[in-house]
KEKE-3310 file (N, C-alpha, C; in steps of 0.2 Angstrom, whole numbers, plus 5000, padded with zeros to 4 digits):
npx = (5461:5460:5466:5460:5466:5476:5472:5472:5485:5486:5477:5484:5492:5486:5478:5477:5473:5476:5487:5482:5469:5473:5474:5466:5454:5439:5424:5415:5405:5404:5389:5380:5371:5354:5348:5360:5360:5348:5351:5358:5362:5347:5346:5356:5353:5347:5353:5354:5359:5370:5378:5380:5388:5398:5403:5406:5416:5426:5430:5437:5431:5424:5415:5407:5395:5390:5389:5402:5408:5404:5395:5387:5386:5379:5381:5371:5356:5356:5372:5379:5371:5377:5389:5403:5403:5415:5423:5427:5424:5432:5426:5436:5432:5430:5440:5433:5423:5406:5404:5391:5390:5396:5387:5381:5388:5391:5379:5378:5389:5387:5373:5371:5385:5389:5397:5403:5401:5410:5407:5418:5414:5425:5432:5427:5425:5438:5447:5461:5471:5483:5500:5499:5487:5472:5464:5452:5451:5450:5437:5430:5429:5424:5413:5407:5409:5415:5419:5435:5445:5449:5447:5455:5448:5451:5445:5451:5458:5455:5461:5474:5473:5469:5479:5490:5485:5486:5498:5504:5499:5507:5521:5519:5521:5514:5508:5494:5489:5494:5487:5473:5472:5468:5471:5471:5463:5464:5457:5457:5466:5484:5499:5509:5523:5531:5524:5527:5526:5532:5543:5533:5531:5522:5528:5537:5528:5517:5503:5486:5483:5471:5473:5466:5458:5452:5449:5449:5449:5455:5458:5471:5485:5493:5507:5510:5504:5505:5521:5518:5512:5523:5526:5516:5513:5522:5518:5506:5494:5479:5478:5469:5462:5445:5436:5434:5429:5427:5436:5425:5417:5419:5410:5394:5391:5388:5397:5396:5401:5415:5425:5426:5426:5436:5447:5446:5446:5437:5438:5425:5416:5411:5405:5389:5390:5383:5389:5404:5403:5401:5411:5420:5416:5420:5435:5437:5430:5437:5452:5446:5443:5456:5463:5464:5452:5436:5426:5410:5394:5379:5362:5360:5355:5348:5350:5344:5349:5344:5351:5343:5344:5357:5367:5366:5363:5374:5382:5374:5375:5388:5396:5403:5401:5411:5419:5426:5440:5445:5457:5462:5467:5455:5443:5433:5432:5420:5418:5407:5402:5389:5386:5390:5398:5402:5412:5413:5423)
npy = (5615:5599:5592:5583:5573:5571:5563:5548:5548:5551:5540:5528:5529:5523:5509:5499:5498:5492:5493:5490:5497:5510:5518:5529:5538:5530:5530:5531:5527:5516:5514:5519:5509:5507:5509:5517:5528:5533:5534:5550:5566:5573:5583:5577:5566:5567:5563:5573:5583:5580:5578:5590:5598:5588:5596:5608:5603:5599:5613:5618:5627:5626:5631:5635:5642:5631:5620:5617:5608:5594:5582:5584:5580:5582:5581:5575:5588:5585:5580:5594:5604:5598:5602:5592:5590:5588:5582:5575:5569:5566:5559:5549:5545:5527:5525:5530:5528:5529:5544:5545:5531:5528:5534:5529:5522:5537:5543:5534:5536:5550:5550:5541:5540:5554:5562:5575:5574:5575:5572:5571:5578:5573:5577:5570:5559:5553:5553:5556:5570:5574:5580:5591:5590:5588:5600:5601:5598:5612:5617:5607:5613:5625:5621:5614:5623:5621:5608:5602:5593:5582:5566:5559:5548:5536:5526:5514:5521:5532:5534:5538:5551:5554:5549:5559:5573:5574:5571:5582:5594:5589:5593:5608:5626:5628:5630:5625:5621:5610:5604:5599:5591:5575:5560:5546:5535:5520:5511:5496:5501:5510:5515:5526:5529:5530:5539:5551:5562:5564:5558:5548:5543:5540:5533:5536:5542:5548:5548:5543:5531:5518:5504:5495:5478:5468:5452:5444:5452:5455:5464:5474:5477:5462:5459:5473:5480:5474:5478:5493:5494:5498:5512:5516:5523:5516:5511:5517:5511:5505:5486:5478:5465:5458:5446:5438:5448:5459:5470:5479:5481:5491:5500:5504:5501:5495:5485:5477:5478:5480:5473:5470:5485:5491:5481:5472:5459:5458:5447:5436:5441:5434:5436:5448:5463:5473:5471:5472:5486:5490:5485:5493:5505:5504:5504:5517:5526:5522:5526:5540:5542:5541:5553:5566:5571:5571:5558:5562:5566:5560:5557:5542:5539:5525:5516:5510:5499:5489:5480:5477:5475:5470:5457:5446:5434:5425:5426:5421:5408:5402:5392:5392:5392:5399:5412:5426:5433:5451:5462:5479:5489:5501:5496:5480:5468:5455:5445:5436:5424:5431:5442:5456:5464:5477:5483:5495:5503)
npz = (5566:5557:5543:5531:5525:5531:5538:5538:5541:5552:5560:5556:5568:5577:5588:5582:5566:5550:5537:5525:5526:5528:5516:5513:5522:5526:5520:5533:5550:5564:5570:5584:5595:5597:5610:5615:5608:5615:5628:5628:5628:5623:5611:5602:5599:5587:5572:5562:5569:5575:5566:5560:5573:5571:5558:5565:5570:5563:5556:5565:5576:5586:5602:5617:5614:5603:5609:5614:5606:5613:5621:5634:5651:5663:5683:5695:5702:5717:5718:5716:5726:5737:5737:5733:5720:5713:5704:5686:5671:5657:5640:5628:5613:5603:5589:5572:5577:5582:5592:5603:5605:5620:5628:5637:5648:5651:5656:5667:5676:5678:5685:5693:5699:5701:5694:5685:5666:5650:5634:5620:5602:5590:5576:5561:5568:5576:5589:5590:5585:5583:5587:5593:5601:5607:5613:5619:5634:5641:5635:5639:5655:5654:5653:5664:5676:5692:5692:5699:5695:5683:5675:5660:5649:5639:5625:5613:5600:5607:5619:5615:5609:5624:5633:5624:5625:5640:5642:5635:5644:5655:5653:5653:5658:5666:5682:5686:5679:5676:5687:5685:5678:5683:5681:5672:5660:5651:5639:5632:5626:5625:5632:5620:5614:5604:5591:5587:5597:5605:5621:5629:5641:5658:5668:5679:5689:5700:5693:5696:5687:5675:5668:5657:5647:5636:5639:5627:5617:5600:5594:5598:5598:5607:5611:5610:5618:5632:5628:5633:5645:5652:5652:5661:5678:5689:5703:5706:5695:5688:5685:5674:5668:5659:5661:5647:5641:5626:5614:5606:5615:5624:5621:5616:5603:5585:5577:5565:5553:5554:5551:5536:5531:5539:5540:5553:5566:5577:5593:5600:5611:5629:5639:5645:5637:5646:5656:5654:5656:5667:5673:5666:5672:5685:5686:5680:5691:5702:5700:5699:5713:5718:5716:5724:5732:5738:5734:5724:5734:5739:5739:5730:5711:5704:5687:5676:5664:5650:5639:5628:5615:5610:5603:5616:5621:5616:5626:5636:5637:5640:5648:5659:5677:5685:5697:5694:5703:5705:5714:5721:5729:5735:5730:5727:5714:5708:5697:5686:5673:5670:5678:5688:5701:5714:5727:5739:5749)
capx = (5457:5461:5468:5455:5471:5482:5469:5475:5492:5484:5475:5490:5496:5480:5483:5472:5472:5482:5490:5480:5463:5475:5476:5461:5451:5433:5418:5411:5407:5401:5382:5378:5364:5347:5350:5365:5356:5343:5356:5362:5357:5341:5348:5362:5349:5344:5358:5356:5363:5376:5384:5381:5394:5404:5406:5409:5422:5430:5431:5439:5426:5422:5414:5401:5387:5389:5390:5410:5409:5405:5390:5388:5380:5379:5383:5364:5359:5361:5380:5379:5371:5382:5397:5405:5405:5421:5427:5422:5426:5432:5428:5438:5428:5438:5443:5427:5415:5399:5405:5385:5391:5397:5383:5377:5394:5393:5374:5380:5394:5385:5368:5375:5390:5389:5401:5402:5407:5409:5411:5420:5414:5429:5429:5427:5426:5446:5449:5469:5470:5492:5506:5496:5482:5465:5462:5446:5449:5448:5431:5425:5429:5421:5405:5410:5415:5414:5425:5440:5450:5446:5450:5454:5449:5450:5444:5458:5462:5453:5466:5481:5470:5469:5487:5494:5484:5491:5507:5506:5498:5514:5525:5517:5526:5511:5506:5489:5485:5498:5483:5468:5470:5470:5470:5471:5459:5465:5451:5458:5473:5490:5505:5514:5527:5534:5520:5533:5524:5538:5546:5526:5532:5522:5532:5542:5525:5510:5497:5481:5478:5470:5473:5459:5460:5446:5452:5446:5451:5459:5460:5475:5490:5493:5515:5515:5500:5511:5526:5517:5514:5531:5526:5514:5515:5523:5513:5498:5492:5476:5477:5461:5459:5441:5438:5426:5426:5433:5438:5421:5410:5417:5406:5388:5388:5387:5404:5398:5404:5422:5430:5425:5428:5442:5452:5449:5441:5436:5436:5419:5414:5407:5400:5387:5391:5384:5395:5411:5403:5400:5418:5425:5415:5424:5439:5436:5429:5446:5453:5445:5444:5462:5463:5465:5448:5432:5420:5401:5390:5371:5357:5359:5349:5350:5352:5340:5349:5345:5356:5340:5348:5362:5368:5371:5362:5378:5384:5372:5377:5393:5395:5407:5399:5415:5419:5434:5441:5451:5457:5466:5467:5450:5439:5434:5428:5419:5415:5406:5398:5383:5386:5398:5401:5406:5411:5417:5426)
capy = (5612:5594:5592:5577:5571:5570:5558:5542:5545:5550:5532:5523:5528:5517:5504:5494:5500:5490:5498:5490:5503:5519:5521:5530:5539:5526:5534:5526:5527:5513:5516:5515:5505:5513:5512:5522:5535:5536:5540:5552:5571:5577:5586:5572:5557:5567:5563:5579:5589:5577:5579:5598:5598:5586:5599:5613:5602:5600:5618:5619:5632:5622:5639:5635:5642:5626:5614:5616:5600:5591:5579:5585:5575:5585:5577:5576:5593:5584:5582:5599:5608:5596:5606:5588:5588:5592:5579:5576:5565:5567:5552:5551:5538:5524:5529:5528:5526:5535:5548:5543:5525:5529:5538:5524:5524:5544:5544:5531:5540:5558:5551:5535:5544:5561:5565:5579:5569:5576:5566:5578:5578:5576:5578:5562:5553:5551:5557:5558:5577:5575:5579:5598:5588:5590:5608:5598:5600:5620:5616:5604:5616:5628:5620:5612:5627:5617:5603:5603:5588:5579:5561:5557:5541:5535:5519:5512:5525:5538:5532:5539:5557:5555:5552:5566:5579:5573:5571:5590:5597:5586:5597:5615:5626:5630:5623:5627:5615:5603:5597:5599:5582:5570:5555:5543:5528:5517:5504:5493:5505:5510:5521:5527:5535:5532:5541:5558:5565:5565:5552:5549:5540:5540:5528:5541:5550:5545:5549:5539:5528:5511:5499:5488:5475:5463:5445:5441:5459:5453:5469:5475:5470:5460:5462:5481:5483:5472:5483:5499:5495:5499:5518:5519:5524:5507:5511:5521:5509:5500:5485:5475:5461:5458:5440:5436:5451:5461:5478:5484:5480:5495:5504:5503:5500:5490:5484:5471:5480:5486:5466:5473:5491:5492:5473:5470:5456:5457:5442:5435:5441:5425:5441:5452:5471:5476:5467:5475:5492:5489:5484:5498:5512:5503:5507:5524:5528:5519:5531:5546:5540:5543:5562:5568:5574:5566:5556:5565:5563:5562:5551:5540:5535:5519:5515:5501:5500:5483:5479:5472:5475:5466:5451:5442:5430:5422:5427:5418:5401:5402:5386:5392:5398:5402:5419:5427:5438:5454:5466:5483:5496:5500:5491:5472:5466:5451:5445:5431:5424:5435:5446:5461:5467:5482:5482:5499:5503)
capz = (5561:5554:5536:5528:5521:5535:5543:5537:5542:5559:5559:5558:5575:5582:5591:5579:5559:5547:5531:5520:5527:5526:5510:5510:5525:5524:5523:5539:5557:5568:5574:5591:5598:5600:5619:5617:5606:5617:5632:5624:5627:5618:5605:5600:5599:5580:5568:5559:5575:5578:5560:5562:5577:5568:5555:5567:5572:5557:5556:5573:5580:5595:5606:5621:5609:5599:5615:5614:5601:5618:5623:5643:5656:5670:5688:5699:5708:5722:5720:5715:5731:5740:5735:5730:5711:5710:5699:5681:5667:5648:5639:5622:5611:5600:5580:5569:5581:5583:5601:5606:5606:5624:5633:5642:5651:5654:5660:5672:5679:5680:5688:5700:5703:5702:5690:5678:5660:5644:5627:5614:5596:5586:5566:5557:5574:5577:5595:5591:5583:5581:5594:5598:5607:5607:5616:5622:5642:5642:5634:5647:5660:5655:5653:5671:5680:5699:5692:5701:5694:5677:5675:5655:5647:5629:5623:5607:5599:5611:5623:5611:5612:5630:5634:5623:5629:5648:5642:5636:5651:5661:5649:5651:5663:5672:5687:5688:5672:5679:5693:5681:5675:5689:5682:5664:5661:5648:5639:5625:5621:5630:5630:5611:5613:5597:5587:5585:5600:5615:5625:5631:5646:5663:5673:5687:5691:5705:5694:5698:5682:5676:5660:5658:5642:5637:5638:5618:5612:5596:5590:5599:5596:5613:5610:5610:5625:5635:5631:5634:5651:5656:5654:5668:5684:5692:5709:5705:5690:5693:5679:5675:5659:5660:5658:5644:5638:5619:5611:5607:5621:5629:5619:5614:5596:5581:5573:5561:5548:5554:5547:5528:5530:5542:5542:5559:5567:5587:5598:5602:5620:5632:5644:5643:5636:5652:5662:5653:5657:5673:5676:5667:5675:5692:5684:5680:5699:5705:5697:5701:5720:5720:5715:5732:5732:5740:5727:5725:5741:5739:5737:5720:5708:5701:5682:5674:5658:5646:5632:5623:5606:5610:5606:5623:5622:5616:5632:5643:5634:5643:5650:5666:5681:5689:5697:5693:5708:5706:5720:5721:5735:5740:5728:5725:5709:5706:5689:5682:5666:5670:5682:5689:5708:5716:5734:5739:5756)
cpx = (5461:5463:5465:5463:5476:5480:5469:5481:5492:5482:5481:5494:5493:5482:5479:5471:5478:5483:5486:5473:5466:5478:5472:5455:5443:5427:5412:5413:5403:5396:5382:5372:5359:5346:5354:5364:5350:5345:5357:5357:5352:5343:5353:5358:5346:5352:5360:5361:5368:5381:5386:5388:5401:5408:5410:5417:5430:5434:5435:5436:5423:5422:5406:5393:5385:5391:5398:5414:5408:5398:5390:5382:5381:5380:5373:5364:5360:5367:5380:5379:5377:5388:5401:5406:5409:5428:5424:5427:5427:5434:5430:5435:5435:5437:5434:5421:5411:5400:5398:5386:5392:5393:5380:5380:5393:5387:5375:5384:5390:5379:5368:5379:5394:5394:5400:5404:5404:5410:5411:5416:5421:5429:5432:5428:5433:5448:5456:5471:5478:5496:5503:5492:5476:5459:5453:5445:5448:5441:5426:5425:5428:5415:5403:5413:5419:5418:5432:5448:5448:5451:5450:5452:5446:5448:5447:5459:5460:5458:5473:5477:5472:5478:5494:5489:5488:5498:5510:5506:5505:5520:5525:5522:5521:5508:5501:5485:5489:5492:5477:5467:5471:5472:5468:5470:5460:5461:5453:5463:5480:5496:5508:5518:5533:5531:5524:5528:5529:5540:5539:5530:5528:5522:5536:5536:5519:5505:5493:5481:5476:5470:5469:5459:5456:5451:5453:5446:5457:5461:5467:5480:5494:5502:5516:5509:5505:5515:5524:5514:5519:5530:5521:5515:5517:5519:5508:5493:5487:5474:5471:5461:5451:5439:5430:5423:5430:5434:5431:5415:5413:5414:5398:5386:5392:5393:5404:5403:5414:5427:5430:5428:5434:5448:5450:5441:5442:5435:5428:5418:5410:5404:5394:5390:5391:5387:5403:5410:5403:5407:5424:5422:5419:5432:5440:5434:5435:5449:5452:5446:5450:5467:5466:5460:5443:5428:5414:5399:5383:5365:5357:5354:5352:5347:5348:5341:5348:5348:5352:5340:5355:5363:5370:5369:5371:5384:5383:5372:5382:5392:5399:5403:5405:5414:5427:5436:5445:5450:5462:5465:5459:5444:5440:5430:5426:5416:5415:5402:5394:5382:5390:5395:5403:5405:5416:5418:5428)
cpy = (5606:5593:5585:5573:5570:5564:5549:5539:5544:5543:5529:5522:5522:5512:5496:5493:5497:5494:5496:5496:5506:5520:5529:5532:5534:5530:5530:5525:5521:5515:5513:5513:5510:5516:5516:5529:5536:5537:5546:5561:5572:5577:5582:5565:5559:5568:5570:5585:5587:5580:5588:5601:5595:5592:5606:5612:5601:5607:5621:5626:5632:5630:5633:5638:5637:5621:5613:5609:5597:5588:5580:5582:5577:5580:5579:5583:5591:5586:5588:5603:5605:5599:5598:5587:5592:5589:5578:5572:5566:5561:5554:5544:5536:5528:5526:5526:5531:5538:5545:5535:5524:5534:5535:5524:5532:5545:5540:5534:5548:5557:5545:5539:5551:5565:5568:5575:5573:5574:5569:5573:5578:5574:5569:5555:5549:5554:5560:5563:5578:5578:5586:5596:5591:5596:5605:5600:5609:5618:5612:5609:5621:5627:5618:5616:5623:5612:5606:5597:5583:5570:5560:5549:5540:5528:5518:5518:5534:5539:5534:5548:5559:5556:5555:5572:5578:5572:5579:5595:5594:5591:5605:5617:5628:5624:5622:5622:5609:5601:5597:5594:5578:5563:5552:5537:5525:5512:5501:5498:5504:5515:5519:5532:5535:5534:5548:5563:5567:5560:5548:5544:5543:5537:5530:5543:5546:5548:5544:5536:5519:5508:5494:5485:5472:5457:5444:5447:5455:5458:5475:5474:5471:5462:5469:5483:5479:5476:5491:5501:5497:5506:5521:5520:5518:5506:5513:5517:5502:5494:5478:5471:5457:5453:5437:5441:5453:5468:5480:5482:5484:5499:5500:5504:5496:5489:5479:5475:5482:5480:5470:5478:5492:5485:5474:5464:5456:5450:5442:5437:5433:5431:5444:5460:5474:5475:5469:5482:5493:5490:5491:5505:5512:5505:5514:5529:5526:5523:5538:5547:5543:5550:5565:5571:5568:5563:5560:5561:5565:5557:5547:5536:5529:5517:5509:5501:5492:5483:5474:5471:5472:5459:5445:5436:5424:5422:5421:5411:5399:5398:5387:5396:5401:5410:5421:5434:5444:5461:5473:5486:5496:5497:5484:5470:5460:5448:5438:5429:5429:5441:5449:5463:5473:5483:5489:5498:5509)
cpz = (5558:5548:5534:5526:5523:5539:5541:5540:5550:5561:5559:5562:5580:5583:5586:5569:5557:5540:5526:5520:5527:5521:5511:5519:5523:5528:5527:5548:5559:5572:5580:5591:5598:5606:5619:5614:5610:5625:5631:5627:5621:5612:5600:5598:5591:5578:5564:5565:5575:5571:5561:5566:5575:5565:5558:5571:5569:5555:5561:5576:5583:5597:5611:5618:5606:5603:5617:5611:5607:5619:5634:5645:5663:5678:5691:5702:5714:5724:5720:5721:5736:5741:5734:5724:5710:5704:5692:5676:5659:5646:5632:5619:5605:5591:5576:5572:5585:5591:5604:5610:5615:5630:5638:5648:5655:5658:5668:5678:5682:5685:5694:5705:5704:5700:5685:5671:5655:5638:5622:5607:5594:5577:5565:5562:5577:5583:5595:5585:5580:5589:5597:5602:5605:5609:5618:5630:5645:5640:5641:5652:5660:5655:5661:5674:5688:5697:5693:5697:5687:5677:5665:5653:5643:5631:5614:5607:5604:5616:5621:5611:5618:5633:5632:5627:5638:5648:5639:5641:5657:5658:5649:5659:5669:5676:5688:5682:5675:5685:5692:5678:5681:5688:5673:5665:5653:5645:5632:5621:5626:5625:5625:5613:5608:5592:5587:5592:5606:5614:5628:5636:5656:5671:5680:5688:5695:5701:5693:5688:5681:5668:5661:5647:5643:5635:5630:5615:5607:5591:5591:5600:5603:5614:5614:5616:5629:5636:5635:5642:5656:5658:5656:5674:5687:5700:5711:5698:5693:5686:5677:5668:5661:5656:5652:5639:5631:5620:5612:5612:5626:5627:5618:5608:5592:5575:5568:5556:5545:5549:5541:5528:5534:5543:5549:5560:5576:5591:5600:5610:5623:5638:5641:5642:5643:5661:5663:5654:5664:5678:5673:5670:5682:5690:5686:5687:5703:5704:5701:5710:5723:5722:5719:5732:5735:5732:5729:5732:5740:5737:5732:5721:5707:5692:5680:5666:5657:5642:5629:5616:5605:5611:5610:5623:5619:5621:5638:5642:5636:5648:5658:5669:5686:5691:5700:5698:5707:5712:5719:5725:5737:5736:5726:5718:5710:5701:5687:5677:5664:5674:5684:5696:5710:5724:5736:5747:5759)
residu = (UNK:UNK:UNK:UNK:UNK:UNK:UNK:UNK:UNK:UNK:UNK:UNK:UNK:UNK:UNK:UNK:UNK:UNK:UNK:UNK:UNK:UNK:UNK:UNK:UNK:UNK:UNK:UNK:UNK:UNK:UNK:UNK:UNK:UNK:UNK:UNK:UNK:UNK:UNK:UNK:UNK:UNK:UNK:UNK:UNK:UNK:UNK:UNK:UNK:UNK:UNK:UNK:UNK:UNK:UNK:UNK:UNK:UNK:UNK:UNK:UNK:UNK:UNK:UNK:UNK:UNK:UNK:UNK:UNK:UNK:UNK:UNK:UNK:UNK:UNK:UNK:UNK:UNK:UNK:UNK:UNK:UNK:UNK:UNK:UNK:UNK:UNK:UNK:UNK:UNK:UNK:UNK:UNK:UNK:UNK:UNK:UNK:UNK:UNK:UNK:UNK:UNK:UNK:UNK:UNK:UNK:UNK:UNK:UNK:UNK:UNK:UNK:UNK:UNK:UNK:UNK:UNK:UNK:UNK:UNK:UNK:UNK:UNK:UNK:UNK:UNK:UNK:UNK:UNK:UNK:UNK:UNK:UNK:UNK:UNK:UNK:UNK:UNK:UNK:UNK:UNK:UNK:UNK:UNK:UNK:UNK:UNK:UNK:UNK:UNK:UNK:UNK:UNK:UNK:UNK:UNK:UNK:UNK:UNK:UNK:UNK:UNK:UNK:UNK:UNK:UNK:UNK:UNK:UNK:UNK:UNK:UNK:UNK:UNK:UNK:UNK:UNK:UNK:UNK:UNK:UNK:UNK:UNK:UNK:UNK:UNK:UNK:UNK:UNK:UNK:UNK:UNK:UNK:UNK:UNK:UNK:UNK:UNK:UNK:UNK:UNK:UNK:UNK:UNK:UNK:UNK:UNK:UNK:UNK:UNK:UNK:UNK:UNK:UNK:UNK:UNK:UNK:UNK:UNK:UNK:UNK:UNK:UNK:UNK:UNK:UNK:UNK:UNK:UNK:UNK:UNK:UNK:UNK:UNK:UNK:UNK:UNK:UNK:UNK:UNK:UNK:UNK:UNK:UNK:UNK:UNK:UNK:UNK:UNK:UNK:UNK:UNK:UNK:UNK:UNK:UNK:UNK:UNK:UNK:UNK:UNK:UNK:UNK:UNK:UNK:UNK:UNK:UNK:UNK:UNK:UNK:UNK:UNK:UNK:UNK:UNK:UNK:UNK:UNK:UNK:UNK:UNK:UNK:UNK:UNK:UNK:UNK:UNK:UNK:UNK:UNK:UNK:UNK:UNK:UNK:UNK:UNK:UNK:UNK:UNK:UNK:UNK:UNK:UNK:UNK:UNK:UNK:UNK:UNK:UNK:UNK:UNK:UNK:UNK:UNK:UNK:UNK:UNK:UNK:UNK:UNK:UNK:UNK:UNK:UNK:UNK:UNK:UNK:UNK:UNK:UNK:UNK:UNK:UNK:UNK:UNK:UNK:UNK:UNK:UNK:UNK:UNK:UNK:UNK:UNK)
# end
């Protein structure tokens, strides 16, 4: 259970909150887009339910009768009879922002690529809980029994969430939790390990991770992502600045307000939304690819999301048609003004 009261000082470990907005927890989350609320499981697309969970997360009484505070998106039964869905994704959303904001992201992942994903609830919408972790992935995996291997990935401060919980599980003495996380996907955050939690350092270890940063994130302070690179894997890190892109266009929702109520201002994007999701869902499969497990096997669908409530139009104004190349191991990206790629191997 969270203390309303300790959550400001929580807030100030983000990779993004200045001191003059913690004075004082703000009564305010970032709404997601309609498209992202109508992603969204059933029961989660009416606000009344969502706060409901909220509270019961408040209370710390996450149980599988109350969804386990979690948004689940099943992998296809495809994957399923296939016996392949064995991987599965916990996405941790950024500080203040509405967990729905990110179900475009999870629908994609569960029904393209046949992964299991679930995107916790947490109280007051703050993925990072303090140095005990988030006790979230027992939850997933109970809803996911068949998931064999979980990939974390936070976006800002969901990304300070994710890499304590993996830096606890690196620290327990059992082994059998040691290879139940496979794998840590970074979106506009990066390693802390001066937030009183450990030495949070993942630079001696193979596991599978990727850092991805939007070109015109101004919300990040560029110094301390830079240094925080040092404490990944130096030869398992897959790292991606996503040209055109910002902070919040890893999600699906609506930041005017965060300048006023949170001091911050984001860089202009010159892409579309779904150009930055695109390129981080390639991420997060890069990622999970790694595991040592196969990827899902079975007929996919295909996703016809529009981002008609957004607005790109100041995207498609974007005077360059260049196209910016990047490559790592078995995927190729191609990304330009208007368009994103994926060439797997």
């Amino acid at each position: 259970m969270v203390d309303l009261h300790e959550l400001p000082a929580l807030l100030a470990v983000g990779p993004f909150m200045s001191s003059r907005s913690l004075q004082q927890l703000p009564d305010y989350t970032s709404p997601p887009l309609s498209i992202a609320i109508e992603a969204a499981p059933e029961k989660f697309r009416d606000d009344a339910y969502l706060d409901q969970i909220r509270e019961v997360a408040v209370n710390g009484t996450c149980s599988l009768d109350n969804t386990g505070c979690q948004m689940l998106f099943p992998p296809t039964s495809e994957a399923v009879t296939s016996g392949t869905a064995k991987l599965g994704v916990i996405f941790y959303g950024g500080g203040l922002v509405d967990p729905r904001s990110y179900s475009i992201l999870a629908k994609e992942l569960s029904e393209i690529y046949g992964l299991a994903v679930t995107i916790p609830i947490f109280p007051y919408d703050v993925a990072y809980m303090g140095c005990n972790g988030t006790d979230r992935i027992p939850l997933a995996a109970a809803a996911f029994p068949e998931v064999e291997k979980w990939v974390l990935a936070g976006h800002s401060m969901g990304g300070i969430g994710a890499q304590v919980d993996l830096w606890n599980i690196r620290n327990e003495t059992s082994e059998q939790n040691l290879f139940v996380v496979g794998g840590l996907v970074l979106l506009g955050s990066y390693i802390r390990p001066d937030i009183g939690c450990g030495n949070i350092n993942f630079s001696q270890t193979n596991i599978p991770m990727a850092s991805a940063i939007g070109e015109l994130d101004s919300i990040v302070n560029q110094t301390r992502f830079d240094a925080g690179q040092a404490y990944l894997p130096v030869n398992d890190t897959f790292h991606m600045e996503i040209m055109g892109g910002n902070h919040g266009y890893f999600g699906f929702y609506n930041d005017s307000l965060r300048t006023s109520i949170l001091n911050q201002n984001d860089g202009e994007p010159i892409i579309p939304r779904n150009v930055q999701k695109d390129l981080t869902i390639g991420a997060i499969i890069h990622v999970a690819s790694r595991m040592g497990l196969p990827l899902p096997s079975f007929s996919k669908a295909t996703c016809d999301i529009h981002d008609s409530e957004d607005t790109d139009e100041r995207a498609s104004s974007a005077s360059s048609p260049s196209i910016m190349w990047h490559s790592y191991g078995t995927i190729l990206l191609a990304l330009a003004s208007t368009t994103s790629l994926f060439i797997f191997y």
